[in-house]
FIMAR-540591 format. One record per residue (C-alpha): residue number from 1; z, x negated, y negated; residue in one letter. Coordinates in pm, 1 decimal. Each point is the difference from the previous one (the first is absolute). Example, Ala and Ser with C-alpha at 12.3 -4.5 7.8 and 13.67 -1.06 7.14 Angstrom:
2
+------+----------+----------+----------+------+
| vomi |       up |     east |    north | paro |
+------+----------+----------+----------+------+
|    1 |    780.0 |  -1230.0 |    450.0 |    A |
|    2 |    -66.0 |   -137.0 |   -344.0 |    S |
+------+----------+----------+----------+------+
This chain:
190
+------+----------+----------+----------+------+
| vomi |       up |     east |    north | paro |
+------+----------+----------+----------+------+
|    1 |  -3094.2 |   1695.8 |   3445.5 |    X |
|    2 |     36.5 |    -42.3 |    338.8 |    X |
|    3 |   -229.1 |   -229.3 |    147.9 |    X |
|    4 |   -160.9 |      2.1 |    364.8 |    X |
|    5 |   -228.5 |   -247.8 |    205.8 |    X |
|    6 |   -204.1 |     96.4 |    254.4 |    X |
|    7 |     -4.5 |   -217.7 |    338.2 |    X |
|    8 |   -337.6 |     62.4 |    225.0 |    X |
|    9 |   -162.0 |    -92.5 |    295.7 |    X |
|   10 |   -308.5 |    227.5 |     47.6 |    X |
|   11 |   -198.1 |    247.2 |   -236.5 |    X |
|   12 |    217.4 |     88.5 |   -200.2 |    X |
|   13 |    -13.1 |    376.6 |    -27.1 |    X |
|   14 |    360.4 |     98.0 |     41.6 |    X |
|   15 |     42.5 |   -289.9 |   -318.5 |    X |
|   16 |   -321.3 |    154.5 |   -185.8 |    X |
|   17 |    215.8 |    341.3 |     39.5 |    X |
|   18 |    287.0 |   -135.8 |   -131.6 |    X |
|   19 |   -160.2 |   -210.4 |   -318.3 |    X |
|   20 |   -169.6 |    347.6 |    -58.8 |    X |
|   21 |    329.3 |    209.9 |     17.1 |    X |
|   22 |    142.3 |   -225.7 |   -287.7 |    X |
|   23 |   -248.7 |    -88.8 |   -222.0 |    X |
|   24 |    119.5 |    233.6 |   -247.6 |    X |
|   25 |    375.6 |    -41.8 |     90.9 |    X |
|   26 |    197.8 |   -161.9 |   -294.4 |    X |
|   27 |    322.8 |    -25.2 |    215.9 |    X |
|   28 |   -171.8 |   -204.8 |    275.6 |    X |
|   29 |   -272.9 |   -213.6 |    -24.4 |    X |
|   30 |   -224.9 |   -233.7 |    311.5 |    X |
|   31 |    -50.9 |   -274.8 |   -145.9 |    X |
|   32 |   -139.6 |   -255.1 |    312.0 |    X |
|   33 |   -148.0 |     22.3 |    343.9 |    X |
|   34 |     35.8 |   -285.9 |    207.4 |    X |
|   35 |   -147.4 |    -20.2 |    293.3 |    X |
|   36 |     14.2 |   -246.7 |    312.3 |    X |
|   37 |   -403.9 |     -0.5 |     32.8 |    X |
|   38 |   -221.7 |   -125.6 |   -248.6 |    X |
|   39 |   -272.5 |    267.1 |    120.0 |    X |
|   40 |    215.6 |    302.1 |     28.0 |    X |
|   41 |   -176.0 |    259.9 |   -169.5 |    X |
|   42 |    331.4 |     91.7 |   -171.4 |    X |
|   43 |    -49.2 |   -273.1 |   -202.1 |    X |
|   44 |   -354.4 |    150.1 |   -157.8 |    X |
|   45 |    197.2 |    360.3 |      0.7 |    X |
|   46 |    247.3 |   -159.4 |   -193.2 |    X |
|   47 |   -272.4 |   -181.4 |   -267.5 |    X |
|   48 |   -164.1 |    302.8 |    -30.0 |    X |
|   49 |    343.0 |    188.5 |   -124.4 |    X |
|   50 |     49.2 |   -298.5 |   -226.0 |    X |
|   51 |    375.4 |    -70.6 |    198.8 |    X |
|   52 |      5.9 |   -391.1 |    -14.4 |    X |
|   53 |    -52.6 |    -98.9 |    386.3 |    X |
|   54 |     73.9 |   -347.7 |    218.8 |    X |
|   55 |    -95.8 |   -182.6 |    308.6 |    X |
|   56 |    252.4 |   -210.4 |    171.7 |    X |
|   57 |     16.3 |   -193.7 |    331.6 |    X |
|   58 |    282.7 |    -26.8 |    274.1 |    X |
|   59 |    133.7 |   -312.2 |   -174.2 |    X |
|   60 |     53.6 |    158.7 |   -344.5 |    X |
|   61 |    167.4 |    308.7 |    178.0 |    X |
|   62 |    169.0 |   -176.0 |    225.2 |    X |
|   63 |     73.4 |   -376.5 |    -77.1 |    X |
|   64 |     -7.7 |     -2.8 |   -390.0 |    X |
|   65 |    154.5 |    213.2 |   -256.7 |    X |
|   66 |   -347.1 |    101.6 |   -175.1 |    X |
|   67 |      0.6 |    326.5 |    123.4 |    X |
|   68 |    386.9 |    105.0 |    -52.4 |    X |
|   69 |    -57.3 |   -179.1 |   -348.1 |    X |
|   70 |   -254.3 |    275.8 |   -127.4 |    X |
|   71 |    166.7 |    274.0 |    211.8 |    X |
|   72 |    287.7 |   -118.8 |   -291.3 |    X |
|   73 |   -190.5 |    -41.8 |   -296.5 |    X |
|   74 |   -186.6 |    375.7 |     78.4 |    X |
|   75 |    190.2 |    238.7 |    209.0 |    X |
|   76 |    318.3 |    173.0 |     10.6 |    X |
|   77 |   -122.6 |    163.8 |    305.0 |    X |
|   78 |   -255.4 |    -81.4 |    282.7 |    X |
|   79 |   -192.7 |    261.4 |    200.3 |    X |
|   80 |   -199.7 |   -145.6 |    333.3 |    X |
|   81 |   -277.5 |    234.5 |     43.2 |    X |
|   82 |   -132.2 |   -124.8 |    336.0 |    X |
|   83 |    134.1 |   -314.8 |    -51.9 |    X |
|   84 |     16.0 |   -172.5 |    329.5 |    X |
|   85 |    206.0 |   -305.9 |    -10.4 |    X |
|   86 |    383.2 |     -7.3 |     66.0 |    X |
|   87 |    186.8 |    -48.3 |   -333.6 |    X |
|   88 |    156.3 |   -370.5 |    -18.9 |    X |
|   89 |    340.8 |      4.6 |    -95.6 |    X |
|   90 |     20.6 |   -124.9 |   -340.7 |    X |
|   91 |   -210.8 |    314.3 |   -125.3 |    X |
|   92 |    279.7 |    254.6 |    241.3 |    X |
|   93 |    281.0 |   -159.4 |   -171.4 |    X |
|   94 |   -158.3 |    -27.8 |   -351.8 |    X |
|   95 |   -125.2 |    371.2 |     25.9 |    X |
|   96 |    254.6 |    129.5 |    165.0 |    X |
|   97 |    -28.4 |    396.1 |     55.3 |    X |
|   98 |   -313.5 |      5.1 |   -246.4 |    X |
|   99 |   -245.8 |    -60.2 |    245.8 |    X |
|  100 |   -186.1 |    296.9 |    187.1 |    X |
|  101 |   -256.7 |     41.8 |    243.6 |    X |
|  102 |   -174.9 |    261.3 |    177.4 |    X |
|  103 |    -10.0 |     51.3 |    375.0 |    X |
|  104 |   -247.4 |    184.7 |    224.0 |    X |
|  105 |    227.0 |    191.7 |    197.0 |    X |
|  106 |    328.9 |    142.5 |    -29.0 |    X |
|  107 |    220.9 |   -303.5 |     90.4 |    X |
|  108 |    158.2 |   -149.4 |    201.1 |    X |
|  109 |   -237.0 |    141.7 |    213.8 |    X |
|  110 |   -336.1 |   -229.2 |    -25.3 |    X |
|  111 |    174.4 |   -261.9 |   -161.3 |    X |
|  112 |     39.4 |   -364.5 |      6.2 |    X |
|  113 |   -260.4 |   -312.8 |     24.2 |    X |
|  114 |   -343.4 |    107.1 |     58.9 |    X |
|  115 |     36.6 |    370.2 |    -79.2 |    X |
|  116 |   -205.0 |     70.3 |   -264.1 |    X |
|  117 |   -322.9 |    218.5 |    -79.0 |    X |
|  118 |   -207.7 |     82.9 |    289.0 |    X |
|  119 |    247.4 |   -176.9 |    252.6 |    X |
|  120 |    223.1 |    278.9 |   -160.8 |    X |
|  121 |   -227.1 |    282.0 |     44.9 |    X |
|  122 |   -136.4 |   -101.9 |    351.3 |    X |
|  123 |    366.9 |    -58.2 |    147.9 |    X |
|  124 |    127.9 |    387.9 |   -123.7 |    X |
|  125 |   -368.0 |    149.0 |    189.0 |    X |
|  126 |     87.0 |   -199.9 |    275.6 |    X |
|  127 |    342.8 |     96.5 |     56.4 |    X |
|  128 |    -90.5 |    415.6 |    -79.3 |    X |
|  129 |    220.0 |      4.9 |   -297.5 |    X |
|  130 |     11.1 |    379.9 |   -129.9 |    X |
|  131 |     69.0 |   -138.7 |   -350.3 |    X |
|  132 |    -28.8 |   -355.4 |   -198.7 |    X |
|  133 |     42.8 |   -108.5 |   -361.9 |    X |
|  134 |     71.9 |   -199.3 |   -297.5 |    X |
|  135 |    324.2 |   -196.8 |    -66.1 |    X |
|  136 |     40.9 |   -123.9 |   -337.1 |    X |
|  137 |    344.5 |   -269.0 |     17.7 |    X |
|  138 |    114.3 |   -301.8 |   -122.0 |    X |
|  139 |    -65.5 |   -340.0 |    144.5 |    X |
|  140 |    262.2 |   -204.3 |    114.6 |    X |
|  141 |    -21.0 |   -302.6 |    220.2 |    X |
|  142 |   -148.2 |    151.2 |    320.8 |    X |
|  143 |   -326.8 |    181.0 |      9.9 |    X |
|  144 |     57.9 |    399.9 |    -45.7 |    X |
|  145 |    392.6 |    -18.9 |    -22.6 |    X |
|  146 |     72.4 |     64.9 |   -370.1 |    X |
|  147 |    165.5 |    283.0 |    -80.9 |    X |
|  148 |   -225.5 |    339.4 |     30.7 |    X |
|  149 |    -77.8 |    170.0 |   -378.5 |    X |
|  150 |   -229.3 |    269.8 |    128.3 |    X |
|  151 |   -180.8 |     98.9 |    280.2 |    X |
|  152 |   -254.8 |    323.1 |     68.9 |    X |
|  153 |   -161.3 |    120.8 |    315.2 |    X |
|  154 |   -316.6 |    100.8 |     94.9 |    X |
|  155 |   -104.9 |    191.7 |    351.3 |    X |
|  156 |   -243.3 |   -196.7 |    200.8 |    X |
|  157 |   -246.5 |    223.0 |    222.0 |    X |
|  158 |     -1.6 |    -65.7 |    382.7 |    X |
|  159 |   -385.0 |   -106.9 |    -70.2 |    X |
|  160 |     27.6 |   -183.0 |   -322.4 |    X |
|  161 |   -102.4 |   -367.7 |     10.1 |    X |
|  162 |    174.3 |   -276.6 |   -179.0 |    X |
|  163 |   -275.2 |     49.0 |   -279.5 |    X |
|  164 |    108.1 |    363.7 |     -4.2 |    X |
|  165 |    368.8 |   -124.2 |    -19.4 |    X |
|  166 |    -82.2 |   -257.3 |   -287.6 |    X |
|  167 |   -188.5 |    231.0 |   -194.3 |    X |
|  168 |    309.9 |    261.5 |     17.4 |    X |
|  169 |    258.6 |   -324.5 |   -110.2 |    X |
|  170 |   -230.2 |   -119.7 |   -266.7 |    X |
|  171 |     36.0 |    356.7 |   -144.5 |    X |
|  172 |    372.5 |    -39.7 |     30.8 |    X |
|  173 |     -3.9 |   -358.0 |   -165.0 |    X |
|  174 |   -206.8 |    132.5 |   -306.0 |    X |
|  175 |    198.1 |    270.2 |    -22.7 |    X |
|  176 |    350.3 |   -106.0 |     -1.5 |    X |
|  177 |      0.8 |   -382.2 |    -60.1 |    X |
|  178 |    -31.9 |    -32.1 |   -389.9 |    X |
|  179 |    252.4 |    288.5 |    -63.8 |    X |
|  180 |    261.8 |   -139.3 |    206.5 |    X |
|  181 |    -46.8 |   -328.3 |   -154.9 |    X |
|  182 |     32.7 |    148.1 |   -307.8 |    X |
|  183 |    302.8 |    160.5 |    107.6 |    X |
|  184 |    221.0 |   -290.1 |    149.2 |    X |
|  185 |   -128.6 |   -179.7 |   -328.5 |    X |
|  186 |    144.3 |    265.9 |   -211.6 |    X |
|  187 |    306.2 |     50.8 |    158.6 |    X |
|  188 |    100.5 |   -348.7 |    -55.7 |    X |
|  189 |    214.0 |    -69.8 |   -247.7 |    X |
|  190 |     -1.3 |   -346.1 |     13.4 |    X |
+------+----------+----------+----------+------+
């Protein structure tokens, strides 16, 4: 059994999506979501679908090992599902190629510090993009760098707002996040 944990920031629906898509998996199995704020609602999603879930601070991500330590004890894998904060190094090396994340926009376009969400979805209006979408790569040391997995595109209307545009990527997150998870997961051998 392969065994992934969930890094969030926010709601938490891309993670509820994903603890949905393999709760009756018996290859791959979520087994915590940790999550940066101790009032993200991703932390009651993640109650509510009985997955174990965790708070932690800056100085257990950052300046301890508690965070790395359970990321050893329960994952072979980590997914960051609107996960926020830049990875600290000890987690790249330790989880080297097995961690993914999701991406607003088709990268590198939109990338980088401070892209994220609406800042996404606002910049690609502004700018009269003709199409955006979702990037699903690995993280490496520098925000939105890692190696691309997937990507899909959706048109963007010359009147759509960004909450037009984020309801369109949301549809692409739901859609093709789990299943490419799954698929990177099963591919590897290791």
């Amino acid at each position: 059994m392969k065994r992934i944990v969930i890094l969030a920031s926010g709601s938490g629906t891309n993670a509820e999506n994903i603890i949905k898509y393999f709760q009756k998996s018996n290859v791959i199995a979520i087994t915590q979501v940790l999550s940066n704020k101790k009032d993200a609602k991703v932390l009651e999603r993640a109650k509510r679908l009985n997955v174990s879930n965790f708070s932690f601070d800056r100085d257990d991500f950052f300046r301890s090992e508690k965070v790395l330590d359970i990321l050893k004890k329960e994952a072979d894998y980590i997914v960051l599902a609107g996960f926020l904060w830049k990875i600290p190094e000890n987690i790249i090396e330790t989880f080297s190629d097995k961690i993914i994340n999701i991406h607003p926009a088709l990268l590198p376009k939109y990338g980088g510090k401070g892209m994220y969400g609406e800042n996404v979805h606002k910049a690609v209006v502004l700018n009269k993009e003709q199409e955006t979408g979702i990037t699903i790569h690995l993280v490496n040391e520098n925000y939105d760098e890692g190696a691309i997995i997937f990507q899909a595109k959706v048109a963007v209307a010359k009147d759509d707002t960004s909450d037009d545009v984020a309801k369109k990527i949301h549809e692409l997150e739901y859609e093709h996040f789990p299943r490419v998870i799954e698929e990177v997961i099963l591919k590897d051998k290791v």
